[in-house]
TORKOL-4160 file (C-alpha; in steps of 0.2 Angstrom, whole numbers, padded with zeros to 4 digits, m for minus):
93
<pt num="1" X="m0057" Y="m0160" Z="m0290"/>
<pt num="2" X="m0063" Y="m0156" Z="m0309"/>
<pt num="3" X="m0055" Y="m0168" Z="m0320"/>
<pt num="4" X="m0048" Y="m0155" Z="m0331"/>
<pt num="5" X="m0038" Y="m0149" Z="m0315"/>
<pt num="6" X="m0032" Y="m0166" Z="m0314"/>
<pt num="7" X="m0026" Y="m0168" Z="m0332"/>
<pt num="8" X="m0021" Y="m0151" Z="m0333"/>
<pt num="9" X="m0009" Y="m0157" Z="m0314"/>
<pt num="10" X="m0004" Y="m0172" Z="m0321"/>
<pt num="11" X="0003" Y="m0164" Z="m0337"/>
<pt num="12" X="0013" Y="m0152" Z="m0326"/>
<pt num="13" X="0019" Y="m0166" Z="m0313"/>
<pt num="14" X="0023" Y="m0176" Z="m0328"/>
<pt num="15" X="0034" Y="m0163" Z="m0337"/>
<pt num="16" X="0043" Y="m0158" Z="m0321"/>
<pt num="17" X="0047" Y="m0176" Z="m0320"/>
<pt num="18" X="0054" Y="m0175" Z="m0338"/>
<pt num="19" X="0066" Y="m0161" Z="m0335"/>
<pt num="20" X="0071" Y="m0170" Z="m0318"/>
<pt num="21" X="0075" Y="m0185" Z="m0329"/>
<pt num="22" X="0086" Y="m0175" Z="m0342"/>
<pt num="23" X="0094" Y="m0168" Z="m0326"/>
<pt num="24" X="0101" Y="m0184" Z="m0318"/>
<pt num="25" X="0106" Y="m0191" Z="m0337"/>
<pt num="26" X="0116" Y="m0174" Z="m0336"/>
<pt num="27" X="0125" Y="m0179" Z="m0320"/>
<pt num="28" X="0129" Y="m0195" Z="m0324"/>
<pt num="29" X="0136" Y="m0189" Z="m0341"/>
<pt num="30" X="0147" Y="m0175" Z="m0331"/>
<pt num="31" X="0154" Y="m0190" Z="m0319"/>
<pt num="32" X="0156" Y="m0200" Z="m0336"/>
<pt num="33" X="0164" Y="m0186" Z="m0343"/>
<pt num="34" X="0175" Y="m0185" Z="m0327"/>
<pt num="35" X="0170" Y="m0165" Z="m0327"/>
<pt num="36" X="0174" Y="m0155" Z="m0310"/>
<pt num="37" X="0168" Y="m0157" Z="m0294"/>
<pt num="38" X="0160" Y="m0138" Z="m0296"/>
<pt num="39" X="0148" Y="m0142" Z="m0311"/>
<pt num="40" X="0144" Y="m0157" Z="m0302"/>
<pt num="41" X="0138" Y="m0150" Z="m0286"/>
<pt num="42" X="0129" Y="m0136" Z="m0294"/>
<pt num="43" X="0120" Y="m0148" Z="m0307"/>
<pt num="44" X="0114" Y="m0160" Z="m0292"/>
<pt num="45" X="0110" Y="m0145" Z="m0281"/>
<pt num="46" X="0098" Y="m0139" Z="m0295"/>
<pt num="47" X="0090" Y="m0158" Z="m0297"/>
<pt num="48" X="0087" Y="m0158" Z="m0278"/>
<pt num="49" X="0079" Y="m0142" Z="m0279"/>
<pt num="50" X="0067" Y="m0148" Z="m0295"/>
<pt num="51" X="0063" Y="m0164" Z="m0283"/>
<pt num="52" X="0057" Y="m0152" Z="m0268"/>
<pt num="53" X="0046" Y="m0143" Z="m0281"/>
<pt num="54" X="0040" Y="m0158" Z="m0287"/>
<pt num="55" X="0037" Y="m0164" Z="m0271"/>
<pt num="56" X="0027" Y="m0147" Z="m0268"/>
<pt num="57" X="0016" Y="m0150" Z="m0281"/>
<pt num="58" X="0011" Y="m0167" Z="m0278"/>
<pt num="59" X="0010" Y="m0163" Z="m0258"/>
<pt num="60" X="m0003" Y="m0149" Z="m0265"/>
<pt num="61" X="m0015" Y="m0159" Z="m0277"/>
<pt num="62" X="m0012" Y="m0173" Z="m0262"/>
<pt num="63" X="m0020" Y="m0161" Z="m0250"/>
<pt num="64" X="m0035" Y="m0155" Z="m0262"/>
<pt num="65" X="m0040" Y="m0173" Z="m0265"/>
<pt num="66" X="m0042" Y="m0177" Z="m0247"/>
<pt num="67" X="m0051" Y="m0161" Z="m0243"/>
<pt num="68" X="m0063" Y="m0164" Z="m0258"/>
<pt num="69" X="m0066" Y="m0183" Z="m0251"/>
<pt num="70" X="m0068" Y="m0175" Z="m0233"/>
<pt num="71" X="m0081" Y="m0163" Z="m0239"/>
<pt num="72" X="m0090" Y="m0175" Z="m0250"/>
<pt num="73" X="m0090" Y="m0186" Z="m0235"/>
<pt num="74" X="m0077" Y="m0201" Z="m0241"/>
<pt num="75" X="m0066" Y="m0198" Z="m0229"/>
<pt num="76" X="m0068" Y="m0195" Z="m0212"/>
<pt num="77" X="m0062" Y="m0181" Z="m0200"/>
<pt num="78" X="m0050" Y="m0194" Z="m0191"/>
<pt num="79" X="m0045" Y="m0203" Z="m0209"/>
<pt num="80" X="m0040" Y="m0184" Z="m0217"/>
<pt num="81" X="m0030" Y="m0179" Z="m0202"/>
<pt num="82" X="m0021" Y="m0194" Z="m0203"/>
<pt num="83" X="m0016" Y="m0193" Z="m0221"/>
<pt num="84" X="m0012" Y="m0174" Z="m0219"/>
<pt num="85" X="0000" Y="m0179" Z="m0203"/>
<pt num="86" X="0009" Y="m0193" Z="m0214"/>
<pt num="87" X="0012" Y="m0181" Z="m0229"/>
<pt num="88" X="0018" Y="m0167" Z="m0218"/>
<pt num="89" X="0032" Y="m0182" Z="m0210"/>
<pt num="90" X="0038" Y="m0189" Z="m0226"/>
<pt num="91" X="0039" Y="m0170" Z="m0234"/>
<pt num="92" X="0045" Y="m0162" Z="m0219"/>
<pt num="93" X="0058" Y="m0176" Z="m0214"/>
């Protein structure tokens, strides 16, 4: 994978951590605050869905790294399938 890729992943990755940061402050403010039970829900619904994304994104530049390194001959057939199984259970599950 080009390193500008990389960088340019990381910076994304990173900032979607950011927000996801502010996001959980915000619901423990709002419990703090003692706001309703409605604001709540809806705020931790919207950090969950930021996590799956996230979680996406990694999962994605996970899966080009191990197909580069199987190409370029690091990893082996057996090795890639592995890791690509072991993603797909943690994500999936």
């Amino acid at each position: 994978m080009r390193e500008e890729t990389t960088d340019d992943t990381n910076k994304l990755i990173l900032d979607r951590i950011h927000r996801i940061e502010g996001q959980v402050k915000g619901i423990r403010r709002m419990i703090e605050e003692r706001r309703g039970c409605y604001e709540v829900v809806k705020q931790t619904a919207a950090t969950a869905g930021a996590l799956r994304s996230l979680g996406v994104v990694i999962m994605e530049r996970h899966l080009n790294e191990c197909i580069d390194r199987a190409i370029s001959g690091e990893l082996s057939r057996e090795q890639l399938v592995g890791q690509l199984l072991d993603v797909f259970n943690r994500v999936s599950a």
